[in-house]
C-alpha positions in Angstrom: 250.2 -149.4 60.0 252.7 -151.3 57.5 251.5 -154.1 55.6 254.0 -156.8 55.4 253.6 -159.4 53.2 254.3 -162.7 54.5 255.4 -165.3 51.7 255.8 -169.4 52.6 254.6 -173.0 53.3 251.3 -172.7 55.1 252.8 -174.7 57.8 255.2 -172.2 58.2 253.3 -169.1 57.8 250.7 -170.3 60.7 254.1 -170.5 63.1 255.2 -166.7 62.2 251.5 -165.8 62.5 251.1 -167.0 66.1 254.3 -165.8 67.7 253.5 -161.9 65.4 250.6 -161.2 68.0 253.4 -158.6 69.7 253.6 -157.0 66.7 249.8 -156.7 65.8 249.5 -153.0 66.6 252.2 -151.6 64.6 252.4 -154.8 61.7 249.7 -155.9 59.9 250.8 -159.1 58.1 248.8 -160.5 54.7 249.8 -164.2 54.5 250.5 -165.5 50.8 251.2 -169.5 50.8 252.6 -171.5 48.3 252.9 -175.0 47.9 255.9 -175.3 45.1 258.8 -172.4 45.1 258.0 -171.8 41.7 254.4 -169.9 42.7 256.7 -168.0 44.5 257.6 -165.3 41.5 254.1 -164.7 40.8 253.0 -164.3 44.2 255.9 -161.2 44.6 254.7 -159.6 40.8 251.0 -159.4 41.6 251.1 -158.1 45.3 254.2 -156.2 45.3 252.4 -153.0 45.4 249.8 -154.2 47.7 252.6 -154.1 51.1 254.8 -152.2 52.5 257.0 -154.8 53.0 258.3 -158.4 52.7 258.8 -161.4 55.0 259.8 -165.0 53.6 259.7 -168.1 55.8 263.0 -168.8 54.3 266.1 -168.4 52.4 264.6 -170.4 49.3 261.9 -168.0 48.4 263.5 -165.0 49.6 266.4 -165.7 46.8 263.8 -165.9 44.3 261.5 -162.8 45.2 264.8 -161.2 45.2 264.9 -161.3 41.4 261.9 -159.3 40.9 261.5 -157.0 43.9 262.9 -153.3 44.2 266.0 -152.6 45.7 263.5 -149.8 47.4 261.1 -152.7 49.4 262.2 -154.0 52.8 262.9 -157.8 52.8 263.8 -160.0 55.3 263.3 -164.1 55.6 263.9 -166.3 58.4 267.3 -167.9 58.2 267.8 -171.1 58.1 270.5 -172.0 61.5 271.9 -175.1 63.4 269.0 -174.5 65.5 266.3 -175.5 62.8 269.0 -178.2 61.7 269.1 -179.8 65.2 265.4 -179.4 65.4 265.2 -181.4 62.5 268.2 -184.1 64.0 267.2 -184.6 67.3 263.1 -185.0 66.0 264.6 -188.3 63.7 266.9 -189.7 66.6 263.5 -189.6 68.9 261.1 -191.7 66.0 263.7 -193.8 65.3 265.4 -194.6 68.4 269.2 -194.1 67.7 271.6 -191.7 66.1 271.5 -192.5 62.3 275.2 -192.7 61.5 274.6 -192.4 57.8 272.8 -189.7 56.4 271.8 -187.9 53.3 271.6 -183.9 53.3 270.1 -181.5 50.5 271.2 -178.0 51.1 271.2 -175.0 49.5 274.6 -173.4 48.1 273.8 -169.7 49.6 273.4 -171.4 53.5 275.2 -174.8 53.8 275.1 -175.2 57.5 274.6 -178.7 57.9 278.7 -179.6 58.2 278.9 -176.6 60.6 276.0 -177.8 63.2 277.3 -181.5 63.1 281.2 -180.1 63.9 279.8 -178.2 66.8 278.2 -181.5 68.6 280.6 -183.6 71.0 278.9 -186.8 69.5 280.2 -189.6 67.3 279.7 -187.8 63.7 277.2 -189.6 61.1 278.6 -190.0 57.9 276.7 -187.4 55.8 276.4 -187.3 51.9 275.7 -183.6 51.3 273.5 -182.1 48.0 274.3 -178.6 47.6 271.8 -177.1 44.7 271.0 -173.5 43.5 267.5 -172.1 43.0 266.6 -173.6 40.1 267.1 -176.9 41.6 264.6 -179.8 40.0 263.3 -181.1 43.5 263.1 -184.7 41.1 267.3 -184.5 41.1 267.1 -184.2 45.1 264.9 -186.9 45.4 267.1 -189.1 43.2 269.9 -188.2 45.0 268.5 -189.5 48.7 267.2 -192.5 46.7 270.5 -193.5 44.9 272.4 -193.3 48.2 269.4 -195.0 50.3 269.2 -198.1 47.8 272.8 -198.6 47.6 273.0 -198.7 51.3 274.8 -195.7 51.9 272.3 -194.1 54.3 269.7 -194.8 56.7 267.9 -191.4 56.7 267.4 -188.0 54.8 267.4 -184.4 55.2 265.6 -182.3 52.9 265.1 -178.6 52.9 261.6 -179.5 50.4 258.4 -180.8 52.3 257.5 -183.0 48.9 261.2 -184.6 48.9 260.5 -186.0 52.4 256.8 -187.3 51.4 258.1 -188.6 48.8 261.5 -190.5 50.5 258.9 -191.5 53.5 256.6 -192.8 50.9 259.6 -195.2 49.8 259.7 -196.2 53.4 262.8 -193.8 53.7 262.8 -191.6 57.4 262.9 -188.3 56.0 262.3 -185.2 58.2 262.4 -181.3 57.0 265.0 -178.5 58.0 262.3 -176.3 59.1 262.9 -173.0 60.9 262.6 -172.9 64.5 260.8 -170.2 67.3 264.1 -169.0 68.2 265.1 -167.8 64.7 261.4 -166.6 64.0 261.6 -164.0 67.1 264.7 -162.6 65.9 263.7 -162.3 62.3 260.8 -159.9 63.7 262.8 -158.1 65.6 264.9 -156.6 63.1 261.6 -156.4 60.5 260.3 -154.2 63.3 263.4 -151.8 63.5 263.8 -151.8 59.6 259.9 -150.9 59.2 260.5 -148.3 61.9 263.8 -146.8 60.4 262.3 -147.1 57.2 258.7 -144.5 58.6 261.6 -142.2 60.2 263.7 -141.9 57.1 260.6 -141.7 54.8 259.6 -138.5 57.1 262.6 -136.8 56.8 262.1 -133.3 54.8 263.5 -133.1 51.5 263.9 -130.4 48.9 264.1 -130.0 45.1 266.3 -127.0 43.5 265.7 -127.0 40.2 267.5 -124.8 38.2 267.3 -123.9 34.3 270.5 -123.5 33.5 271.7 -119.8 31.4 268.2 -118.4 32.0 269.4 -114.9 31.2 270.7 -116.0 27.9 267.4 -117.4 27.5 265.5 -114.2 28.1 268.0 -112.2 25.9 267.2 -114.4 23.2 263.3 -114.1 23.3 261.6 -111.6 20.6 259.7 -109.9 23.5 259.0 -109.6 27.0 255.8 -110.8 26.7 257.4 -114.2 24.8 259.4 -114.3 28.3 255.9 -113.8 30.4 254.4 -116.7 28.2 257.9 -119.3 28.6 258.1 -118.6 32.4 254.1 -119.5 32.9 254.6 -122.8 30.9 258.1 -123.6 33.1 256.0 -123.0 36.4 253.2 -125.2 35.3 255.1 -127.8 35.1 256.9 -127.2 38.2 253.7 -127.2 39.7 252.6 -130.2 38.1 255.6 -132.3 39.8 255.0 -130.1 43.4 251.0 -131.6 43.3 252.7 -134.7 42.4 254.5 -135.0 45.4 252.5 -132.8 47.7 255.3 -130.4 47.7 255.2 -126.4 48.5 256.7 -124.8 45.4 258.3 -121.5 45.5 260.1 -119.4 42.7 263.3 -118.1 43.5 264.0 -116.1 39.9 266.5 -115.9 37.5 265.0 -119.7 36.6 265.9 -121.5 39.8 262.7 -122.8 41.2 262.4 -125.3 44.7 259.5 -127.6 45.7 259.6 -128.9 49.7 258.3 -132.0 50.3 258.9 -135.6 52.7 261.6 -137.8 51.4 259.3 -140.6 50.7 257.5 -138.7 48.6 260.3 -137.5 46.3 261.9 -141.0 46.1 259.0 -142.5 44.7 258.8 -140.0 42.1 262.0 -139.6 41.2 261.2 -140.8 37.0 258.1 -137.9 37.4 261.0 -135.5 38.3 262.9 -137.0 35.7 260.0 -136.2 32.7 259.6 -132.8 34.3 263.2 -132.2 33.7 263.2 -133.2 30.2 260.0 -131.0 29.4 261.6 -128.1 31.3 265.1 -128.4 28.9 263.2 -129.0 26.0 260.9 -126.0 26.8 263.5 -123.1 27.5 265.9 -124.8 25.0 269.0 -125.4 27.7 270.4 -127.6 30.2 268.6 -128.3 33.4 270.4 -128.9 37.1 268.5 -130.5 39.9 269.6 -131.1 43.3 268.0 -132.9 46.1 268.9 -132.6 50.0 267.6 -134.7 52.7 267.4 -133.9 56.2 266.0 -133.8 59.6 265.3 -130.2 59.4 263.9 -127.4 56.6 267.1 -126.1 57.0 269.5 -129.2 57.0 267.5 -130.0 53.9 267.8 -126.5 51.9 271.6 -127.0 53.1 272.2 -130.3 51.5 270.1 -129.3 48.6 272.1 -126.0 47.3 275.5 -128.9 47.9 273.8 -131.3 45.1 273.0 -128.7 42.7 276.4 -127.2 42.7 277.8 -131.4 42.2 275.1 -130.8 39.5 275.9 -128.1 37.7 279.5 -129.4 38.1 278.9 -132.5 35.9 279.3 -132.5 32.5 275.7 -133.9 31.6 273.8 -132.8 33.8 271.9 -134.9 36.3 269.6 -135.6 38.9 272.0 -135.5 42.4 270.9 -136.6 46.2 272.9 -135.3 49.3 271.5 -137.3 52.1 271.2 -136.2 55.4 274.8 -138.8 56.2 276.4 -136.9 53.8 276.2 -139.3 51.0 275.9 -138.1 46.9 273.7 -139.9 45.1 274.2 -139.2 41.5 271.6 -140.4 38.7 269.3 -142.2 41.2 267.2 -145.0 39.7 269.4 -145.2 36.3 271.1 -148.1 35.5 274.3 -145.3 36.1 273.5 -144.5 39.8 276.2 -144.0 41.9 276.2 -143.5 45.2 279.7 -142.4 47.1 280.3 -139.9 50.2 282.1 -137.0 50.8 282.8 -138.1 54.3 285.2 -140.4 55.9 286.8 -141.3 59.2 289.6 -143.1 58.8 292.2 -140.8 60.0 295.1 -143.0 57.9 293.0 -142.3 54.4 292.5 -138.9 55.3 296.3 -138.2 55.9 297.3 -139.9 52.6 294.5 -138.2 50.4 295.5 -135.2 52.3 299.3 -135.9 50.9 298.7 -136.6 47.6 295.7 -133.5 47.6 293.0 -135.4 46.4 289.3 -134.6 47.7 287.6 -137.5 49.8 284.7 -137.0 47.4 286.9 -137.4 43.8 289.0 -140.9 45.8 285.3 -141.9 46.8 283.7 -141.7 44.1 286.6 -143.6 42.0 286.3 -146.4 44.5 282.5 -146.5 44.3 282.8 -146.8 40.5 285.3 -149.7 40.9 283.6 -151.7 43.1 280.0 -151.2 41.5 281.7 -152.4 37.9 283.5 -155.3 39.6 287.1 -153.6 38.0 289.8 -155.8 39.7 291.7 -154.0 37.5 291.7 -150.8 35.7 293.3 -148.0 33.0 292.7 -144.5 33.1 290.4 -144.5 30.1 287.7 -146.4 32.0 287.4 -144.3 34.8 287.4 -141.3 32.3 284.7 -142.8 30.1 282.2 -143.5 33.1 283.4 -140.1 34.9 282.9 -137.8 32.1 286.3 -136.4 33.0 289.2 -136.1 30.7 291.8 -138.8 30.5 294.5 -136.3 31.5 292.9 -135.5 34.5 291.9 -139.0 35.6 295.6 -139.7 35.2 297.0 -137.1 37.4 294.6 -138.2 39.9 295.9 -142.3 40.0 299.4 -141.1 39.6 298.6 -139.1 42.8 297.2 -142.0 44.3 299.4 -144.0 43.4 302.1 -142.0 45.4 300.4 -142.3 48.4 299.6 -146.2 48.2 296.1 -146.0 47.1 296.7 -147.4 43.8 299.2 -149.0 42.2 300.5 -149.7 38.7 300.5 -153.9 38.0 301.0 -153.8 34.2 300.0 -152.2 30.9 298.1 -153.2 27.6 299.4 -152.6 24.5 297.3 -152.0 21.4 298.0 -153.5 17.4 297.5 -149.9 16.4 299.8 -147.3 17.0 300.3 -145.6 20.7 301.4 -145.2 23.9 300.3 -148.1 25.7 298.1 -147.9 28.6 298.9 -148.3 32.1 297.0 -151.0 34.4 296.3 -150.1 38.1 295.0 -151.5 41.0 293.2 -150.0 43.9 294.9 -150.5 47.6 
């Protein structure tokens, strides 16, 4: 059964809680409350590793969490909706007898939908005064704001995303009411934290395999004094292997000539990815070479082994060699868990890319992994350098492949830079 952890205002929590009962049998939920946001950072550090899995009553928390959760936890919140924002409406027209036609509204930047809910309703439209504020909002500058407006006679009621905004506002004598989150957008929050926890257990099932391969290995054994030094290096290379295989509760098998592979589950060898990455670095620094390791995913042994022998070739085929993941979708995965992963596929169906990268006789993988490069460093623009610096490829290469591209409108040339020092000047380019 996954644990989920379930972050909020108690309030809040007890409403997810009681319409969860479905759920019970394959979600066990472990409620942590909070009464400002700012508990909310060290509720997510000391219990991270304590669930499976995270649910926030709301955008506000889930933002923050965000900053100190892995990318590898499942995370979800309860949006906030025009439904929870005419909950909120219709709750102060009731208490107070009429449609306030002047209103004050704090909302956060990431989901203003207060403008969008009031254009939608075939009513005379309040005048609103809207508060957008980021997370690291002082609740004290929301509650001025709804006070300013309120004793200049601006408004005749408040919004507030912040339970202690409206106490405080209804302690002026101010109706206030909270945007809470409604049933509606509860039950549909579940829902998909129920198919993410299941695609999560089927993906985490999946079989995986390591190839690991010391690189040059007959060199290595030429170079010994004897063949009982040999005996002595290969027993200290497998005891480490085995090491990582008990690690991850892996089968390991030796395949000679210093290639070695461990089967395990996915899950297993995700979580242990910086083990593998130590064993690696003993391994290299043991038999004094390079190491390649590749890592296939699949739904079978043999979909697995497949995927496996395709990332050790992309391995052995970069020029520092690294840790690389096929997954079972055909995506590459190179360096995972560095700050320099990179993930790109060698796949795509778009029959108008494949005909141009077919023209200019570039790979899908090589235009892929350019594009992936450019989008994960935010490059609206680019020179052939860059991409040959974080490619480990040479200059003259990368340029043959964007003067290809270029050709066949995947890139185009928008300028050049020129340098105080002598030289050619460089070329600037855009992808298309």
């Amino acid at each position: 059964m996954y644990k989920i952890g379930l972050v909020g205002l108690k309030t809040s929590i007890e409403l997810i809680l009681d319409m969860a009962e479905e759920y019970k049998h394959e979600l066990e939920f472990i409620s942590y409350s909070y009464v400002k946001t700012e508990e909310v950072e060290k509720i997510v550090k000391e219990h991270t590793s304590h669930v499976d899995a995270w649910l926030f009553s709301g955008p506000i928390p889930y933002e923050i969490a965000k900053k100190y959760i892995g990318t590898d936890k499942i995370m979800v919140y309860v949006p906030a909706t025009e439904s929870g924002f005419y909950k909120s409406f219709l709750e102060m027209i009731y208490e107070q007898g009429k449609i306030i036609e002047q209103l004050s509204i704090d909302t956060m930047s990431l989901n203003n939908i207060s403008e969008e809910a009031l254009s939608q309703l075939n009513i005379k439209k309040p005048k609103i005064y809207t508060k957008v504020f980021e997370l690291d909002v002082d609740t004290n500058e929301l509650l001025n704001f709804h006070m300013n407006l309120w004793k200049k006679g601006k408004t005749a009621g408040a919004l507030s995303c912040f339970p202690s905004v409206c106490e405080a506002l209804r302690e002026h004598g101010i109706p206030s009411y909270r945007m809470s989150i409604s049933k509606i957008e509860i039950r549909q929050t579940l829902r998909i934290l129920s198919e993410k926890v299941k695609a999560s257990y089927f993906k985490d099932t999946q079989i995986g395999v390591e190839i690991i391969e010391v690189e040059y290995f007959n060199k290595v054994a030429e170079e010994v004094k004897t063949p009982y030094h040999l005996q002595y290096l290969e027993l200290r290379l497998k005891e480490i292997l085995i090491q990582l295989g008990e690690t991850i509760n892996g089968s390991f098998s030796e395949k000679g000539n210093g290639r070695y592979m461990i089967f395990s589950s996915r899950g297993a060898i995700e979580r242990e990815i910086v083990t593998l990455e130590d064993t690696v670095q003993k391994l290299a620094f043991e038999a004094d070479t390079t190491v390649a390791v590749g890592i296939g995913f699949g739904e079978t042994a043999y979909s697995a082994e497949i995927n496996a022998f395709r990332a050790i070739q992309h391995s052995k085929g970069m020029k520092k060699r690294g840790i690389v993941i096929v997954q079972d979708d055909g995506k590459i995965v190179e360096s995972p868990g560095d700050k320099k992963e990179l993930q790109f596929t060698s796949r795509t169906q778009n029959e108008v890319l494949y005909e141009k990268l077919k023209k200019g006789n570039i790979s899908v993988k090589t235009y892929k992994k350019i594009s992936a490069l450019i989008h994960k460093m935010k490059w609206n623009f680019f020179t052939t350098k860059d991409l040959a610096t974080h490619l480990e490829m040479t200059e003259r290469n990368v340029r043959r492949i964007i003067t290809d591209m270029c050709e066949v409108d995947l890139a185009q040339c928008v300028g050049q830079e020129t340098y105080a020092t002598r030289g050619r000047p460089s070329k600037i380019y855009q992808l298309l």
